[in-house]
C-alpha positions as MATLAB code, in Angstrom:
seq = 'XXXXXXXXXXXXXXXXXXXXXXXXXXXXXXXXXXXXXXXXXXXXXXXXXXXXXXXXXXXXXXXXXXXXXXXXXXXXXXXXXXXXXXXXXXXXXXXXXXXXXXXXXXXXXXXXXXXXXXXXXXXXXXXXXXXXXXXXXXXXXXXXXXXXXXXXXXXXXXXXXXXXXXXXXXXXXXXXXXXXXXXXXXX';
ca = [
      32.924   10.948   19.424;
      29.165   10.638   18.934;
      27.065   11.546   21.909;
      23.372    9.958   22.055;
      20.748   11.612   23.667;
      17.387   10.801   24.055;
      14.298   12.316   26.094;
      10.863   11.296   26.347;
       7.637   13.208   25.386;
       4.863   12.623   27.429;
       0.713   13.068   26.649;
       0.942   16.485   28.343;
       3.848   17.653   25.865;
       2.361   16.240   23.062;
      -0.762   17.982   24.150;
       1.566   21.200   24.318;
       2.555   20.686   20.606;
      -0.653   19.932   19.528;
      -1.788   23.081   20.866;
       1.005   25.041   19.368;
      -0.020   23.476   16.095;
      -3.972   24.763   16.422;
      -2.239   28.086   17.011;
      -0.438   28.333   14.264;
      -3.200   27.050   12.190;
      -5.525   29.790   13.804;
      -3.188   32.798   12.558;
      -2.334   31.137    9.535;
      -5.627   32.976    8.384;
      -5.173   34.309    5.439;
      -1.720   33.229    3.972;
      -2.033   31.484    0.302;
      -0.876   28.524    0.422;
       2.659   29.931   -1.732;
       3.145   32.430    0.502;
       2.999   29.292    3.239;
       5.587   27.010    0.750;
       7.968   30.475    0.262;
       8.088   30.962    4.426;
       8.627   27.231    5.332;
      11.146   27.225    2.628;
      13.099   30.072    3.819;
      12.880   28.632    7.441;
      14.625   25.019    5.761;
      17.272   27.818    3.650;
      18.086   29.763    6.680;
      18.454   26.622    9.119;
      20.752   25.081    6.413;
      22.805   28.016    6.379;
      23.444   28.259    9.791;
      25.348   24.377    9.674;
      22.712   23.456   12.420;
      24.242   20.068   14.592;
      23.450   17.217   12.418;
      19.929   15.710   14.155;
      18.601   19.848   13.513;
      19.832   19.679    9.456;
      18.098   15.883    9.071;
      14.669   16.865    9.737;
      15.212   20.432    7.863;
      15.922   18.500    5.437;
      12.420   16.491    5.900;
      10.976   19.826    6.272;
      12.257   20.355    2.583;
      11.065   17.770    1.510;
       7.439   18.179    2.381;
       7.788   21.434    0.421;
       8.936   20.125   -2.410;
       6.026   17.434   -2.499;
       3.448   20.552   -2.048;
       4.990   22.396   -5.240;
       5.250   19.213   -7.316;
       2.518   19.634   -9.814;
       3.239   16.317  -11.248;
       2.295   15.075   -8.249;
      -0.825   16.666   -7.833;
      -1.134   16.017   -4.318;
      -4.606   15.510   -3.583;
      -6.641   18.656   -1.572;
      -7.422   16.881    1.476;
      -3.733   15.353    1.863;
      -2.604   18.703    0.995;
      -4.853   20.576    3.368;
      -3.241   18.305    5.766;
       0.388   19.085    5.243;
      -0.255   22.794    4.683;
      -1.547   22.544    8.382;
       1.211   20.928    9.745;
       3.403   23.650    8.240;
       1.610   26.558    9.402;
       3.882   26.068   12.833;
       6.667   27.127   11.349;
       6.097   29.984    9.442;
       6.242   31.645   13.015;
       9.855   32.541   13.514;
       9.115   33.333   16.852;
       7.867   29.986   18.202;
       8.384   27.927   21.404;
      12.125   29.100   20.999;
      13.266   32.179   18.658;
      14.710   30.708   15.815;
      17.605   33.082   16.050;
      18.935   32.047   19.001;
      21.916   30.712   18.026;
      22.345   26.618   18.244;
      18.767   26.648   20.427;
      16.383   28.085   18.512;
      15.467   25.317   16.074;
      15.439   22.825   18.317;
      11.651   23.379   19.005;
      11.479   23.286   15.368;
      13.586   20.210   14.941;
      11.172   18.438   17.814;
       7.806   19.764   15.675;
       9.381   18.774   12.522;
       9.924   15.374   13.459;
       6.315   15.365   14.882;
       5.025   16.428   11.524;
       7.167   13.502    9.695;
       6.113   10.818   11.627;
       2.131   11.862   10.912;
       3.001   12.584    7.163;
       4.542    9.169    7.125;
       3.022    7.527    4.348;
       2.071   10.349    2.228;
       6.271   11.501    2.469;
       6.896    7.398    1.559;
       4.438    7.579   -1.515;
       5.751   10.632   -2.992;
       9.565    9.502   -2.459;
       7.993    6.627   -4.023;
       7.070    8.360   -6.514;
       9.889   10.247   -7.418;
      12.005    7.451   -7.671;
      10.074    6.123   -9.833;
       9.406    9.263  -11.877;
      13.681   10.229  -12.055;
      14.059    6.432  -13.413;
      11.351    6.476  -16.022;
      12.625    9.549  -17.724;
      16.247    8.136  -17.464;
      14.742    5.190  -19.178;
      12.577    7.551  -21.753;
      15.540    9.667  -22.534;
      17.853    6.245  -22.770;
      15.019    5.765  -25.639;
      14.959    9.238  -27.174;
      11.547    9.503  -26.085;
       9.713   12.335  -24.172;
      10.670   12.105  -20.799;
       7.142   13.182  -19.194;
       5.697   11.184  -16.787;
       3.076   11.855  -14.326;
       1.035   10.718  -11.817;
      -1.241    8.200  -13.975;
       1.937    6.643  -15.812;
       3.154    5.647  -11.939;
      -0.098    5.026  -10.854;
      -0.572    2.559  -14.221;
       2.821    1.396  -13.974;
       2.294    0.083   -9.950;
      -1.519   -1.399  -10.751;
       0.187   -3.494  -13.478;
       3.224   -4.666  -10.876;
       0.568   -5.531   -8.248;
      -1.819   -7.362  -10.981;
       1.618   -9.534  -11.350;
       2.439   -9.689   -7.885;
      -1.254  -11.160   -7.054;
      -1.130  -13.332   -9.941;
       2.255  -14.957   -9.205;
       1.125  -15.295   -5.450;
      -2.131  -16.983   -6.408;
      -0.053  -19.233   -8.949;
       2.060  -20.476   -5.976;
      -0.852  -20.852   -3.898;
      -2.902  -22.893   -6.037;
      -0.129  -25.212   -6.441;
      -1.301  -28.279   -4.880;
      -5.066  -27.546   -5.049;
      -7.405  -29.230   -7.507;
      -9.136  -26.929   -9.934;
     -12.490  -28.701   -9.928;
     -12.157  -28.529   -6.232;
     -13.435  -24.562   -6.513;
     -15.276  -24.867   -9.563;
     -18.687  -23.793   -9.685;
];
């Protein structure tokens, strides 16, 4: 038997969050940005290993995720994106947060709550890199399939969607134009 719950955050415990976030960022100080990716991941590692309830291990899993985009060099994340998620990261690199993250069952539910927070902002940069991935694991399927080098980065992708959105705009103007008179626009 599933069992839903759901509770409500208001301005004041966003604010709370928020604050907990600047925090974090504050002592953050000097930790390299590896030894940032290396702490998060052992959070995700740890929080795995403990077979967290099911809602916990989904955003851990998220929380992975954003790792694994930092560390992608074939992504190349750009510094000001990346500047962003480091800074969303630097609340958990504090095992002793809102709740101790070794109190049993509890203590990553704080965690799981901030996580989720930190997905939802991170939305579109976690959608282009998935995006991206996809794309990436396909092509060198595809390359291999070929017997060709099975490198691809950033530009091939970025190359690869300009020329599917060139056709997309030219098919939609096609359809469009249906109907119309070309001397009607001509100059």
């Amino acid at each position: 038997m599933n069992l839903q719950i759901t509770f409500e955050l208001t301005d004041t415990d966003l604010d709370y969050f928020r604050s907990q976030f600047r925090e974090a960022q504050d002592k953050l100080g000097a930790m390299d940005l590896h030894e940032l990716v290396q702490s998060t991941r052992a959070l995700v590692d740890r929080g795995l290993a403990t077979d967290p309830p099911e809602f916990v291990r989904r955003r851990l899993t998220g929380l992975g995720r954003l790792v694994t985009m930092l560390d992608d060099e074939t992504w190349n994340m750009p510094t000001d994106d990346r500047d962003r998620v480091v800074q969303m990261l630097a609340y958990f690199v504090d095992p002793d947060d809102l709740i101790a993250d070794n109190v049993p069952v509890l203590g990553l539910i704080d965690d799981a709550i901030a996580i989720e927070l930190v997905l939802r902002r991170l939305q579109h940069e976690i959608e282009a890199y998935e995006e991206f991935s996809a794309y990436r694991d396909s092509e060198m399927q595809r390359r291999a399939n070929q017997g060709q080098t099975t490198d691809v980065s950033k530009e091939d992708w970025l190359a690869d969607r300009r020329a599917a959105l060139h056709s997309r705009m030219r098919v939609r103007s096609s359809q469009q134009s249906h109907g119309w008179h070309a001397r009607t626009f001509s100059w």
